[in-house]
Biopython code that builds the backbone (N, CA, C, O; Angstrom):
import numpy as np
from Bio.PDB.StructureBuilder import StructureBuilder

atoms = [
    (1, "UNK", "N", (16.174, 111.203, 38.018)),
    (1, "UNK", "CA", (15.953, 109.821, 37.621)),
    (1, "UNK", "C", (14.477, 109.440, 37.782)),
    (1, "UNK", "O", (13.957, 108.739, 36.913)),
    (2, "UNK", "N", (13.736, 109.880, 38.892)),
    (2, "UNK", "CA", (12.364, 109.918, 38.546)),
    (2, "UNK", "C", (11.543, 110.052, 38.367)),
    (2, "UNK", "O", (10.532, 109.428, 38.691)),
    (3, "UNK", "N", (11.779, 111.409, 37.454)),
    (3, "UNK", "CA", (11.127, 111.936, 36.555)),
    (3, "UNK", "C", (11.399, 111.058, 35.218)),
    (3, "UNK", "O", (10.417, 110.924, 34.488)),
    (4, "UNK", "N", (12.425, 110.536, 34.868)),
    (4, "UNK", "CA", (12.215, 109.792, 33.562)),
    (4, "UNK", "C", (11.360, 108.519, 33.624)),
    (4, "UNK", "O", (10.415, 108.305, 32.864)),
    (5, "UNK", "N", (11.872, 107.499, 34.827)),
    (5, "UNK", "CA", (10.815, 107.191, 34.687)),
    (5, "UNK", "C", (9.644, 107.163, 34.895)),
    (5, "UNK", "O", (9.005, 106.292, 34.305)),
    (6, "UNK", "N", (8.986, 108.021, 35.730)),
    (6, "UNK", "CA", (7.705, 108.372, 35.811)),
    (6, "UNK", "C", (7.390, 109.010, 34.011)),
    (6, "UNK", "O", (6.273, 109.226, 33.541)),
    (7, "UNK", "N", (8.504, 109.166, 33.405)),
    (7, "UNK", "CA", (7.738, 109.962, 31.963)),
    (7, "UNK", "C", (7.601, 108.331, 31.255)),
    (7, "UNK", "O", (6.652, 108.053, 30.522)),
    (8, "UNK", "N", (8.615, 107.398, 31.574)),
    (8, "UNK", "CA", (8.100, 106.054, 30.591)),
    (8, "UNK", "C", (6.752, 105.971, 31.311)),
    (8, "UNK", "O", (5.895, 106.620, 30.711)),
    (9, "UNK", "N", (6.302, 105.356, 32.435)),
    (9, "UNK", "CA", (5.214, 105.164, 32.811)),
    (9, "UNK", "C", (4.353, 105.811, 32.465)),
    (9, "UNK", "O", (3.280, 105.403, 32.910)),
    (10, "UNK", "N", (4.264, 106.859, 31.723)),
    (10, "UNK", "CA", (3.069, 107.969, 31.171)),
    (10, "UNK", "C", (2.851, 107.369, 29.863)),
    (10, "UNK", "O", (1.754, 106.962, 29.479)),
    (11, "UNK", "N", (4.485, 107.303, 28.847)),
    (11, "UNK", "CA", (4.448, 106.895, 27.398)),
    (11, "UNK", "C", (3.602, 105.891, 27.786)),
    (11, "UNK", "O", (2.395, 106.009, 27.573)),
    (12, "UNK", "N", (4.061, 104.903, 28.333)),
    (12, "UNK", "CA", (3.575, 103.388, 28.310)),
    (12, "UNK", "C", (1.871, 103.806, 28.533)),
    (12, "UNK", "O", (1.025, 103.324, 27.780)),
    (13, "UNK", "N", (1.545, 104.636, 29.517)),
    (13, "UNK", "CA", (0.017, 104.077, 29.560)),
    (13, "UNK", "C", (-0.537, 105.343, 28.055)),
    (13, "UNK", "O", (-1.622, 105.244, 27.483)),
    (14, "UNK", "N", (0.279, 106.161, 27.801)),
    (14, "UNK", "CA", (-0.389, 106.535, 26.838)),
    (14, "UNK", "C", (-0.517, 105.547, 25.374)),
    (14, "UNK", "O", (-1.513, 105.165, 24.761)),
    (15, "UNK", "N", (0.681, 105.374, 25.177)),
    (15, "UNK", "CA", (0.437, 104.476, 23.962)),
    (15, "UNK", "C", (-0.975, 103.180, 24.611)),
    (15, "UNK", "O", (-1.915, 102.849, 23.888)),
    (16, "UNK", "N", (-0.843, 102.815, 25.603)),
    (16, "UNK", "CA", (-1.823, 101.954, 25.787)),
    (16, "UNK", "C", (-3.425, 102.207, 25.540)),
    (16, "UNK", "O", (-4.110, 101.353, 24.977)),
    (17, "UNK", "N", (-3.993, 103.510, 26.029)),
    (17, "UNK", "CA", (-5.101, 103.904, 25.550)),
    (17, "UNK", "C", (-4.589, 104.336, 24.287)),
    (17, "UNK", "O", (-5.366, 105.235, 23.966)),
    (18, "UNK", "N", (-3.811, 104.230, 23.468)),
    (18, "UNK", "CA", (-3.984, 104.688, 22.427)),
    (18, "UNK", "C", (-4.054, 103.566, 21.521)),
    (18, "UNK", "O", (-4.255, 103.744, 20.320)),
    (19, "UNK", "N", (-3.903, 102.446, 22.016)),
    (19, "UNK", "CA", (-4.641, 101.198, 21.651)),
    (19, "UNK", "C", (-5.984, 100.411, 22.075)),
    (19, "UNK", "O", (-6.526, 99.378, 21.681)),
    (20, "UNK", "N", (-6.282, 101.421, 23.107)),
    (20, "UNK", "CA", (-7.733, 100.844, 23.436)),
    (20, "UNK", "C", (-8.539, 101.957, 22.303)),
    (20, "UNK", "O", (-9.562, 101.546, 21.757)),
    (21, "UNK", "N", (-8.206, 102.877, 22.097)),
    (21, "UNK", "CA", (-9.130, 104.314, 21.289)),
    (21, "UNK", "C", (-9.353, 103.819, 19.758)),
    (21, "UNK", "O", (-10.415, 103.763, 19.137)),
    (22, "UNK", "N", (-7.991, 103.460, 19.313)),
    (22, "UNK", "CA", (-7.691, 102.993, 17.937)),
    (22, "UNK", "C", (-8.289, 101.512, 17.823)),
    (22, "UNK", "O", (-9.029, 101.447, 16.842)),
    (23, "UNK", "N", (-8.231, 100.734, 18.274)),
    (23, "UNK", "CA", (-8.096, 98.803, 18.086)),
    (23, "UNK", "C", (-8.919, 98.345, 18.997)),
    (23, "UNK", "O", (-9.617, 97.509, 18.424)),
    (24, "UNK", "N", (-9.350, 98.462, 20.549)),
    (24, "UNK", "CA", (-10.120, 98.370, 21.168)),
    (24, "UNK", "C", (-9.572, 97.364, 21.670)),
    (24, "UNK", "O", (-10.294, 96.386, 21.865)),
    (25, "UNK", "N", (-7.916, 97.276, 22.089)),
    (25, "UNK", "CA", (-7.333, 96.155, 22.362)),
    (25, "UNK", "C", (-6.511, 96.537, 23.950)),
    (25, "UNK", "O", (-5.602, 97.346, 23.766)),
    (26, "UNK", "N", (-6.629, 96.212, 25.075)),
    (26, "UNK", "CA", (-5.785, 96.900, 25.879)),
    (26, "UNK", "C", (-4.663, 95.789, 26.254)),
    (26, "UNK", "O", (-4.942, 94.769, 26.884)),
    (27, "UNK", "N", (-3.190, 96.150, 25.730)),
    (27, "UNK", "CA", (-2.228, 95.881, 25.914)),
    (27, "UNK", "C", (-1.637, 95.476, 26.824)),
    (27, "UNK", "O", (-0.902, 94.507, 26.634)),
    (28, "UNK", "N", (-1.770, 96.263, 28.599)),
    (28, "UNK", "CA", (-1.573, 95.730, 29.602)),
    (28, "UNK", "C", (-2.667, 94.670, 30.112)),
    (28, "UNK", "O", (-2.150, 93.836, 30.855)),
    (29, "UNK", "N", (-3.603, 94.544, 29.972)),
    (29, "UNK", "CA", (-4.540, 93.381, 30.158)),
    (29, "UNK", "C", (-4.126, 92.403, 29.769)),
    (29, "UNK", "O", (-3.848, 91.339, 30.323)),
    (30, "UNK", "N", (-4.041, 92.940, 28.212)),
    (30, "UNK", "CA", (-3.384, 90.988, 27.353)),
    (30, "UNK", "C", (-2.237, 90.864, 28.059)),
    (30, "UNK", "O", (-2.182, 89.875, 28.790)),
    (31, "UNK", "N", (-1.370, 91.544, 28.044)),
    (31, "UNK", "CA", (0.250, 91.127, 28.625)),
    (31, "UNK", "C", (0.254, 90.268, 30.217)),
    (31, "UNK", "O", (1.071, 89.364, 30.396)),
    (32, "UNK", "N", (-0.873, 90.715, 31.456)),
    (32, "UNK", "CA", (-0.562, 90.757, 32.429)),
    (32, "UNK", "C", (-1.974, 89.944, 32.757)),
    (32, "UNK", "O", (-2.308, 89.908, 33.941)),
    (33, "UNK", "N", (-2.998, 89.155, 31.569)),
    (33, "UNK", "CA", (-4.062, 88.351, 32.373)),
    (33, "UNK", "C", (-5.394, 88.778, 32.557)),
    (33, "UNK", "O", (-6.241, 88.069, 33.101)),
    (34, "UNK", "N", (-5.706, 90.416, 31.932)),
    (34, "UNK", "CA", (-6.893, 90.561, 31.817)),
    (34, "UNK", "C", (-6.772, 92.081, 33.034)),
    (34, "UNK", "O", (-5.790, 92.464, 33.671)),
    (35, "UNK", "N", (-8.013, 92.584, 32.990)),
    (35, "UNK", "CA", (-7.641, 93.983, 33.529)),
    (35, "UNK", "C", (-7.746, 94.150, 34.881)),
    (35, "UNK", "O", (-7.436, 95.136, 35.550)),
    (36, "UNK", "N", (-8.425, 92.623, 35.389)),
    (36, "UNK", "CA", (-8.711, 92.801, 37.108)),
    (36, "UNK", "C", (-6.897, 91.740, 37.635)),
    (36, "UNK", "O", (-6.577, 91.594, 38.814)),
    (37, "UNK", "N", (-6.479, 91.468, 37.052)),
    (37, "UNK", "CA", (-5.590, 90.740, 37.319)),
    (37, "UNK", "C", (-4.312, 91.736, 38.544)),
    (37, "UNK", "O", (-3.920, 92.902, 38.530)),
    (38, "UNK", "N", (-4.129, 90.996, 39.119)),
    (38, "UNK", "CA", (-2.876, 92.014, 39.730)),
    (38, "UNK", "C", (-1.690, 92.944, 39.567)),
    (38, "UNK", "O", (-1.266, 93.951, 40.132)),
    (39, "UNK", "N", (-1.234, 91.938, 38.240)),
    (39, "UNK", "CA", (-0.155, 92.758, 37.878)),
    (39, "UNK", "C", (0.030, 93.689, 36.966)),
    (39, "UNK", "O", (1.053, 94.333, 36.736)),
    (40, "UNK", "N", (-1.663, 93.764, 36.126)),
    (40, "UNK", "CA", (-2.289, 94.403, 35.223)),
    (40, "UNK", "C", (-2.186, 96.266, 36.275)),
    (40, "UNK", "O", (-1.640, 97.354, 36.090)),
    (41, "UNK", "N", (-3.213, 95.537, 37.491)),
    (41, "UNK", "CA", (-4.015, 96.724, 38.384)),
    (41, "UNK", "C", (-2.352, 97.041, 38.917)),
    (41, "UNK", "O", (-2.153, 98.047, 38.237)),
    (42, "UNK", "N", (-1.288, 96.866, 39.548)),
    (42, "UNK", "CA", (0.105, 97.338, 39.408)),
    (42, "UNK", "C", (0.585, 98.256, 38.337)),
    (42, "UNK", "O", (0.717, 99.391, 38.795)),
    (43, "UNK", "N", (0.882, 98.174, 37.117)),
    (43, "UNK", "CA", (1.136, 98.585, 35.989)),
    (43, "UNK", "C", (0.166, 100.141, 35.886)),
    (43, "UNK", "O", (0.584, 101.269, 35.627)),
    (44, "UNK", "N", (-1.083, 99.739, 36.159)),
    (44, "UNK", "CA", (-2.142, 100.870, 35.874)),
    (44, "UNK", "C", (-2.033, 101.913, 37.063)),
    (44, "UNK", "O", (-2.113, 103.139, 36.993)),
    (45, "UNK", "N", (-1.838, 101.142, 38.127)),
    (45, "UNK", "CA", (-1.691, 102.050, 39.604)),
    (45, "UNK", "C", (0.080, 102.518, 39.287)),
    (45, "UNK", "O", (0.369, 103.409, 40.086)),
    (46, "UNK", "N", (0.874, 102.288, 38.683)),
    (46, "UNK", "CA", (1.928, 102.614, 38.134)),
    (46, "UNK", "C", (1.867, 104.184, 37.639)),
    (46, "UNK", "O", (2.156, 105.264, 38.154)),
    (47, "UNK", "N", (1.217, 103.649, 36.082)),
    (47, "UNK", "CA", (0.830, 104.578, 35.431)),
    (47, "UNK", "C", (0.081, 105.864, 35.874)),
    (47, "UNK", "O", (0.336, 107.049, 35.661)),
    (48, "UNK", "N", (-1.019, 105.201, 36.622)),
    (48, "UNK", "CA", (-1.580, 106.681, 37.787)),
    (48, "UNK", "C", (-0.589, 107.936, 38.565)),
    (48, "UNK", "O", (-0.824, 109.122, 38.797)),
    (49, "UNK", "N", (0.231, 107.336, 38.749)),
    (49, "UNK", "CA", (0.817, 107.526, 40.065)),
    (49, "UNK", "C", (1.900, 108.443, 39.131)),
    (49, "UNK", "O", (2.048, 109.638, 39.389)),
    (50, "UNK", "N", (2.716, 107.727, 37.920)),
    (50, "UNK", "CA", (3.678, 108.642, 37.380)),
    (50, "UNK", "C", (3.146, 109.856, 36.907)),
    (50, "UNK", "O", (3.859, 110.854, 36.793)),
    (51, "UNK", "N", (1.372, 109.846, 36.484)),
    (51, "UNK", "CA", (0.652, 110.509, 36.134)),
    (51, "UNK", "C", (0.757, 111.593, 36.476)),
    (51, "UNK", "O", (1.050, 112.591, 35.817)),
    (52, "UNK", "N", (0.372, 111.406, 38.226)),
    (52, "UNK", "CA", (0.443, 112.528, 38.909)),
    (52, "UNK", "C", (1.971, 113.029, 39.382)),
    (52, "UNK", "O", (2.216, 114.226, 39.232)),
    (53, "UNK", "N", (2.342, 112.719, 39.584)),
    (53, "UNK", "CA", (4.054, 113.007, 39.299)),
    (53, "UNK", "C", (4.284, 114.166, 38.559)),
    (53, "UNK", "O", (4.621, 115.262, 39.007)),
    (54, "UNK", "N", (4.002, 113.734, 36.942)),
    (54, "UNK", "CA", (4.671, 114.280, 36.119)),
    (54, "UNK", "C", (3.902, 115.851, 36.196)),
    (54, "UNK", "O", (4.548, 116.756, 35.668)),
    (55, "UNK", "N", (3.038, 116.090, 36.599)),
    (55, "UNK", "CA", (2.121, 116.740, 36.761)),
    (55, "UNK", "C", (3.147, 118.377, 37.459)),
    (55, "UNK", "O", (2.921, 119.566, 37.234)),
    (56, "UNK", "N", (4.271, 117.713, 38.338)),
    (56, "UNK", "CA", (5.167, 118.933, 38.699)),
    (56, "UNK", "C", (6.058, 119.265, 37.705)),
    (56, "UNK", "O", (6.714, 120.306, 37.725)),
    (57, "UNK", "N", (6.136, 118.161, 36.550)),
    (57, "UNK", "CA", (7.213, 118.959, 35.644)),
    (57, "UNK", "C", (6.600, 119.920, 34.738)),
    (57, "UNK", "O", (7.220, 119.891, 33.675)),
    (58, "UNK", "N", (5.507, 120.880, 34.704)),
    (58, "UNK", "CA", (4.663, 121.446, 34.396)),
    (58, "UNK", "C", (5.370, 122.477, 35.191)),
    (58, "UNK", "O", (6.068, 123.214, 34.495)),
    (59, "UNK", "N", (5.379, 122.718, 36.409)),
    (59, "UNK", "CA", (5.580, 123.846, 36.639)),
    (59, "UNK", "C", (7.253, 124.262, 37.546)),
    (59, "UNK", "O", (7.446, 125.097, 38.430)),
    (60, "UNK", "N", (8.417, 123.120, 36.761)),
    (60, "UNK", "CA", (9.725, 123.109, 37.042)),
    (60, "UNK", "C", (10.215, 124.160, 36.440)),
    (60, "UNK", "O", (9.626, 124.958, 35.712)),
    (61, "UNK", "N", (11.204, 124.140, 36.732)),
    (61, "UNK", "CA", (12.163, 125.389, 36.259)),
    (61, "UNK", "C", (13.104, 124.757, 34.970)),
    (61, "UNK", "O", (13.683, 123.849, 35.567)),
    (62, "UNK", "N", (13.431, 124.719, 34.032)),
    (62, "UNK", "CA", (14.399, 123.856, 32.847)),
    (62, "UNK", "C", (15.664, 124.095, 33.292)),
    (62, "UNK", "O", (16.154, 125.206, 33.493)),
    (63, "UNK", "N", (16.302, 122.800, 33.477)),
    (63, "UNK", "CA", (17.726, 123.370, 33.792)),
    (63, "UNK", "C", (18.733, 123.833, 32.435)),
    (63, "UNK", "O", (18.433, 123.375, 31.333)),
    (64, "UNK", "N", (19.612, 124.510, 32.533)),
    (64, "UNK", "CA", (20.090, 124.774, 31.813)),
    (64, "UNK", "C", (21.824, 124.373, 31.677)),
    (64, "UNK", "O", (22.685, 124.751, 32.471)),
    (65, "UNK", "N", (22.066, 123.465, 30.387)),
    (65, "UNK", "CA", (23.105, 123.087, 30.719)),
    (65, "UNK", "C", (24.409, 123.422, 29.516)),
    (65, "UNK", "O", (25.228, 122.568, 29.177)),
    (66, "UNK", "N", (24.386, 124.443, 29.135)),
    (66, "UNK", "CA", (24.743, 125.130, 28.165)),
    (66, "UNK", "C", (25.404, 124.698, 27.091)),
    (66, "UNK", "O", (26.391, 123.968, 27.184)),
    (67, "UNK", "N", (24.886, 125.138, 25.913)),
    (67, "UNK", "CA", (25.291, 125.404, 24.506)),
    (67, "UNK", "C", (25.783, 126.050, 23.481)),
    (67, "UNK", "O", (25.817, 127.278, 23.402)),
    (68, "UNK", "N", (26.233, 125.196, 22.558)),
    (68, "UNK", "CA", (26.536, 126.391, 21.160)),
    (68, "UNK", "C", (26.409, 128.159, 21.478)),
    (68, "UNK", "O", (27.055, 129.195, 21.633)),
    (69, "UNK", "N", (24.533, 127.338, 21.414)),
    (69, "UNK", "CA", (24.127, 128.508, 20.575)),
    (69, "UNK", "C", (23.630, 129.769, 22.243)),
    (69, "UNK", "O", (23.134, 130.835, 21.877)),
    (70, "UNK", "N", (23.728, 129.651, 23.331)),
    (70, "UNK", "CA", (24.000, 130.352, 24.107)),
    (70, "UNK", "C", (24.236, 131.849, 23.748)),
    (70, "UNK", "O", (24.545, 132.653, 24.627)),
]
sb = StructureBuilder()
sb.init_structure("model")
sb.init_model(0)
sb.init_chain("A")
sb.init_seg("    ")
for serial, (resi, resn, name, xyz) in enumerate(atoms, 1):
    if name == "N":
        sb.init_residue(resn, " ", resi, " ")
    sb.init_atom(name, np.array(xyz, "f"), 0.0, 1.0, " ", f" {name:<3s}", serial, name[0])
structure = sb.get_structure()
């Protein structure tokens, strides 16, 4: 369970620079008050954090939960 969401927290800040790269607009800023705001710097320290997280599903093992084509 948290590994998924640590993987939304990745989507989310990726799509987000992928609106600062493209539009020059950052999404959690507007949403949360600007980028020094608290709940902005939450969200981003969020995003950090699932960052590094996800960083072990790199070197997990896939579980296997069998199929068909087996």
């Amino acid at each position: 369970m948290l590994d998924r969401i640590a993987l939304v927290f990745v989507i989310i800040g990726a799509l987000n620079w992928g609106m600062v790269g493209l539009f020059q607009f950052d999404t959690v800023a507007w949403l949360f008050g600007g980028t020094g705001a608290v709940l902005s710097r939450v969200v981003y320290t969020l995003v950090a954090l699932s960052g590094i997280w996800t960083i072990s599903l790199l070197f997990k093992e896939r579980e296997h939960h069998g199929s068909v084509r087996d």
